[in-house]
GUMAR-358964 format. One record per residue (C-alpha): residue number from 1; residue in one letter; x, y, z. Coordinates in Angstrom, 1 decimal, always signed. Each point is the difference from the previous one (the first is absolute). Layout:
ronu,bami,east,north,up
NUM,A,X,Y,Z;
...
//
This chain:
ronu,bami,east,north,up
1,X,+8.8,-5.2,+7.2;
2,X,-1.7,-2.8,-2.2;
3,X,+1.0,-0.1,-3.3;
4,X,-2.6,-2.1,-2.1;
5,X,-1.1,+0.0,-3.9;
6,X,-3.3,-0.1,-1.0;
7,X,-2.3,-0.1,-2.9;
8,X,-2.5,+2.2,-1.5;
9,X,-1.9,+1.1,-3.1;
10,X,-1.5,+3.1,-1.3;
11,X,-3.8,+0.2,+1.1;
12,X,-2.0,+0.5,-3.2;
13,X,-3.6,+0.7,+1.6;
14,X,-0.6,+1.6,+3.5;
15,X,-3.0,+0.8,+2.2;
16,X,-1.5,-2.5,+2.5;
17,X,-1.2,-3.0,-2.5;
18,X,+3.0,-0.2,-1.1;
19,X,+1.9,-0.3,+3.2;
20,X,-2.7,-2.4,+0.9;
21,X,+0.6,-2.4,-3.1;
22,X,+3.9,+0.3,+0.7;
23,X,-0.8,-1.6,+3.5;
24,X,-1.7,-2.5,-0.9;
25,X,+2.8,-1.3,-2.0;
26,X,+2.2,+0.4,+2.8;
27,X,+2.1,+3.4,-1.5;
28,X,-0.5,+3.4,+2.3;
29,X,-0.7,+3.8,-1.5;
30,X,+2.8,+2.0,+0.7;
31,X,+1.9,+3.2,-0.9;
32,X,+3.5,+1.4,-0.2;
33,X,+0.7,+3.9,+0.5;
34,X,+2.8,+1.9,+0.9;
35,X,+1.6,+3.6,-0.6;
36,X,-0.5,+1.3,-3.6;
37,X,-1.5,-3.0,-1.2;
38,X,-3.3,-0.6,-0.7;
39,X,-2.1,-2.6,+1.6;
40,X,+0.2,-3.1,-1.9;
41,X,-2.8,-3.0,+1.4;
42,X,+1.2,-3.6,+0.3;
43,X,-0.4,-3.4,+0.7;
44,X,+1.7,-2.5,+2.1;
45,X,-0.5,-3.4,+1.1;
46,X,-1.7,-0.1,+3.6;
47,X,+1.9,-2.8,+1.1;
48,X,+3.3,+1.2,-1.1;
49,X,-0.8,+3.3,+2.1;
50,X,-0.5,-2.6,+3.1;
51,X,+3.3,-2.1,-0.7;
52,X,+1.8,+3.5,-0.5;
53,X,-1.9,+1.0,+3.6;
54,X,+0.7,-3.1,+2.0;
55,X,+3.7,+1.4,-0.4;
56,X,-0.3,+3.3,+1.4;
57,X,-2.4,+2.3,+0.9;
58,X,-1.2,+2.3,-3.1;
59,X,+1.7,+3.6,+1.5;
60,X,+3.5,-2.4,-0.2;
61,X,-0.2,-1.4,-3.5;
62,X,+1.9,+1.4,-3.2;
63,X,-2.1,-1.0,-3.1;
64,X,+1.6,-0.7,-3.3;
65,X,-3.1,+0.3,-2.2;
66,X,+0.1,-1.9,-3.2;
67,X,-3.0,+2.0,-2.1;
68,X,-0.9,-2.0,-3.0;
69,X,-1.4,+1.9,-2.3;
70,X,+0.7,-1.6,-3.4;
71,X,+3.4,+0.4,+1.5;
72,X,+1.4,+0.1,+3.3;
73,X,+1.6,+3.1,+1.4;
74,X,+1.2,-0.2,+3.9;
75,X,-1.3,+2.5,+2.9;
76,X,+1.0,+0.4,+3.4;
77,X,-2.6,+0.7,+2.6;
78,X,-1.0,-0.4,+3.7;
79,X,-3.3,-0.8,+1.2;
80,X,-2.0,+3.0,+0.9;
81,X,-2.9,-1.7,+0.9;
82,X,-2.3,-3.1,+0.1;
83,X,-3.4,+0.6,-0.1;
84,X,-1.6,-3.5,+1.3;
85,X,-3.7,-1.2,+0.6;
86,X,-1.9,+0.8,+3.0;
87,X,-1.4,-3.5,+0.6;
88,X,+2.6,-2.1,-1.8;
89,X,+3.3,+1.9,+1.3;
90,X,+1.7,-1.0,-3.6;
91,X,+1.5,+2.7,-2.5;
92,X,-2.4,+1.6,-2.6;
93,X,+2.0,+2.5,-1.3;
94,X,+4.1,+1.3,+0.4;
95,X,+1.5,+3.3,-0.4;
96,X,+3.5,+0.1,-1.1;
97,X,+2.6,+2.9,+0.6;
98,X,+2.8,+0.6,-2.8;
99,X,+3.3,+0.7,+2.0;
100,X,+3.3,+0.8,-1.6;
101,X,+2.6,-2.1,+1.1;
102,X,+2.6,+2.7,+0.2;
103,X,-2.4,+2.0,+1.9;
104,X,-0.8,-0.3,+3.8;
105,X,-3.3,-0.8,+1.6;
106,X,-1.5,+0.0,+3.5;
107,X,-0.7,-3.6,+1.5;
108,X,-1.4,-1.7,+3.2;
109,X,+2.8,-2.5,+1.6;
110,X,-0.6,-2.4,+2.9;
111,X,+1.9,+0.4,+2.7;
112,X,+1.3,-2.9,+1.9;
113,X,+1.7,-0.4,+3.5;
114,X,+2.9,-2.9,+0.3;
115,X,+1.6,-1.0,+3.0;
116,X,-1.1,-0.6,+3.3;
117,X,+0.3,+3.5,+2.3;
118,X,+1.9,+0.4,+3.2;
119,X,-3.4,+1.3,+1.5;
120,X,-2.4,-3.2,-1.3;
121,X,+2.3,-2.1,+2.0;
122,X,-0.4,+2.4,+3.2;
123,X,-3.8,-0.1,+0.1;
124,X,-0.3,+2.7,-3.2;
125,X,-1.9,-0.2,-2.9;
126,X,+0.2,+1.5,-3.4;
127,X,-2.4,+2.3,-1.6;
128,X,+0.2,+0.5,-3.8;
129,X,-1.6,+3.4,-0.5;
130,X,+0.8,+0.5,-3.8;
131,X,-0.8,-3.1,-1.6;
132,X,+1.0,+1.7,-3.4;
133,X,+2.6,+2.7,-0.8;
134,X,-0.6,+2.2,-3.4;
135,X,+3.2,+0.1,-1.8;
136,X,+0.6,+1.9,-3.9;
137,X,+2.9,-2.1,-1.9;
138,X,+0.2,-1.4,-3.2;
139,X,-3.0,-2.5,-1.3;
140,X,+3.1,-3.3,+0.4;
141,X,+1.5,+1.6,+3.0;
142,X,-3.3,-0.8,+2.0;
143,X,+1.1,-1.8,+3.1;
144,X,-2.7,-2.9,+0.9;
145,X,+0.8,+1.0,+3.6;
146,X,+1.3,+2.2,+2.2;
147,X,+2.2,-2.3,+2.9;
148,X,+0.4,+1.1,+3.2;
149,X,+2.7,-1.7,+2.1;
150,X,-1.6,+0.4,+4.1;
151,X,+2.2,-2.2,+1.6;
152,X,+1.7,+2.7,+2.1;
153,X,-2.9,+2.2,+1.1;
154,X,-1.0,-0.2,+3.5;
155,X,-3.4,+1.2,+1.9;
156,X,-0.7,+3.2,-0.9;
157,X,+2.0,-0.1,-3.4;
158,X,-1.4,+1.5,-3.1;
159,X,+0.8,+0.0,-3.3;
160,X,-0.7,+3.4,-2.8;
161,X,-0.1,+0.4,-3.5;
162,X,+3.0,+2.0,+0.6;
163,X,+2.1,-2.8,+1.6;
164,X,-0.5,-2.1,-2.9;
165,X,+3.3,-1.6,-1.9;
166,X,+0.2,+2.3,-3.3;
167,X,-1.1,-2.4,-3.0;
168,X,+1.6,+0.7,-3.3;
169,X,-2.1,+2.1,-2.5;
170,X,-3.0,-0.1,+2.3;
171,X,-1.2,+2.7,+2.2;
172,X,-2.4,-0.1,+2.6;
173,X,-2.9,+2.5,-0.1;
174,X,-1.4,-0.4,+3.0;
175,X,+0.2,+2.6,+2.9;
176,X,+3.8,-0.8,+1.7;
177,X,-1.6,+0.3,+3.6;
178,X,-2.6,-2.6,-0.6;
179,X,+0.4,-2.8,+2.2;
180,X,+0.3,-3.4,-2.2;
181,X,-0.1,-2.4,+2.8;
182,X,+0.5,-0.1,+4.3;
183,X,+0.9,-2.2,+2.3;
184,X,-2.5,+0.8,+2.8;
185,X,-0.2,-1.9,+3.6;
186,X,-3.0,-2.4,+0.7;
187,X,-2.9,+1.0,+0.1;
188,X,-1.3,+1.5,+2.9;
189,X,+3.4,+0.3,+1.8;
190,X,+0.8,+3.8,-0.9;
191,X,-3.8,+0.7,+1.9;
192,X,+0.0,+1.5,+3.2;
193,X,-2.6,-2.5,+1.0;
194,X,+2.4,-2.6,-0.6;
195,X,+2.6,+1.4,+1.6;
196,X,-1.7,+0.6,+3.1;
197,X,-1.4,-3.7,+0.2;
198,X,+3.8,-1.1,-0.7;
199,X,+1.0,+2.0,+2.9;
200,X,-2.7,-1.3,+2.3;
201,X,+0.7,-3.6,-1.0;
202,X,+2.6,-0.5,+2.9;
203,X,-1.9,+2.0,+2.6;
204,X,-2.2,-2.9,-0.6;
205,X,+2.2,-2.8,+0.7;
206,X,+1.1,+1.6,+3.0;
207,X,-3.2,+0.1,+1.6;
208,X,-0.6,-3.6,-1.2;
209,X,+3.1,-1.3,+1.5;
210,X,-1.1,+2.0,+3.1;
211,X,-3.0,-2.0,+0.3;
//
């Protein structure tokens, strides 16, 4: 998990001329919230949203807010989510989550394969079929990935959300049977079709020799 700081001020006027106006000058509406709080609007500086973005996607950043408003008082917050422009694809407005840091939350991690498998080098290939695992930890114990070491699997190998190295503090919530990733043989070699034209092949050299 990211851990990045950025800058915001209290939003004095609200509705959609105002978030225009901001804009224009380059600043973006936005709005923190979060569990017994009351929703308090904001603004931040679009391109310091972008820097903070090119670093990590917005479901993997931990925001220190610094609120100015006549003095600064600190927030943190995930991104809950970006609304953007149809046409120009940049953000208009951002909705911020308060988290505790002493209380868990629920995040989307990557997962990754490392290693070349046994079965890739026999003809297999591998199939990633959970690109993301949902895990519930604390906000700083966030992995940015979850590693998977393939090396040994062979054809026919699979790896589950139960067979997964325990990772400390974190716990996976996804159902322990799901498959995370396979190593399945080419394609088109586990079809009967295939099969049979494999077993044919020789009978056809034989009758070719023949001639």
């Amino acid at each position: 998990m990211e851990i990045l700081e950025l800058n915001a001020s209290i939003r004095k006027a609200t509705g959609n001329s105002p978030s225009r106006a901001l804009r224009r000058q380059g600043m973006l509406p936005a709005v923190l919230y979060g569990p017994g709080r009351d929703t308090l609007p904001l603004t931040i500086s679009e391109h310091d949203l972008e820097l903070a973005l090119r670093k990590a996607p917005a479901g993997r950043i931990v925001f220190t807010l610094h609120i100015q408003n006549g003095e600064t008082s600190d927030r943190t917050a995930m991104i809950k989510d970006i609304q953007t422009h149809p046409l120009k694809r940049r953000a208009i407005h951002v909705d911020f989550y308060e988290i505790s840091r002493d209380r868990k939350i629920t995040a989307n991690v990557p997962v990754i394969a490392e290693g070349k498998a046994k079965g890739i080098e026999n003809g297999g290939m591998l199939q990633i079929i959970c690109r993301e695992l949902e895990v519930s930890c604390l906000p700083y114990d966030v992995p940015d990935a979850i590693r998977i070491d393939i090396s040994s699997l062979d054809i026919g190998d699979a790896i589950h959300v139960r067979d997964l190295h325990k990772m400390e503090h974190i716990d996976f919530l996804d159902d322990p049977d799901q498959t995370v990733l396979v190593i399945s043989g080419t394609m088109g070699s586990d079809r009967p079709e295939y099969a049979a034209a494999a077993a044919a092949e020789p009978e056809k050299v034989e009758k070719s020799e023949k001639k």
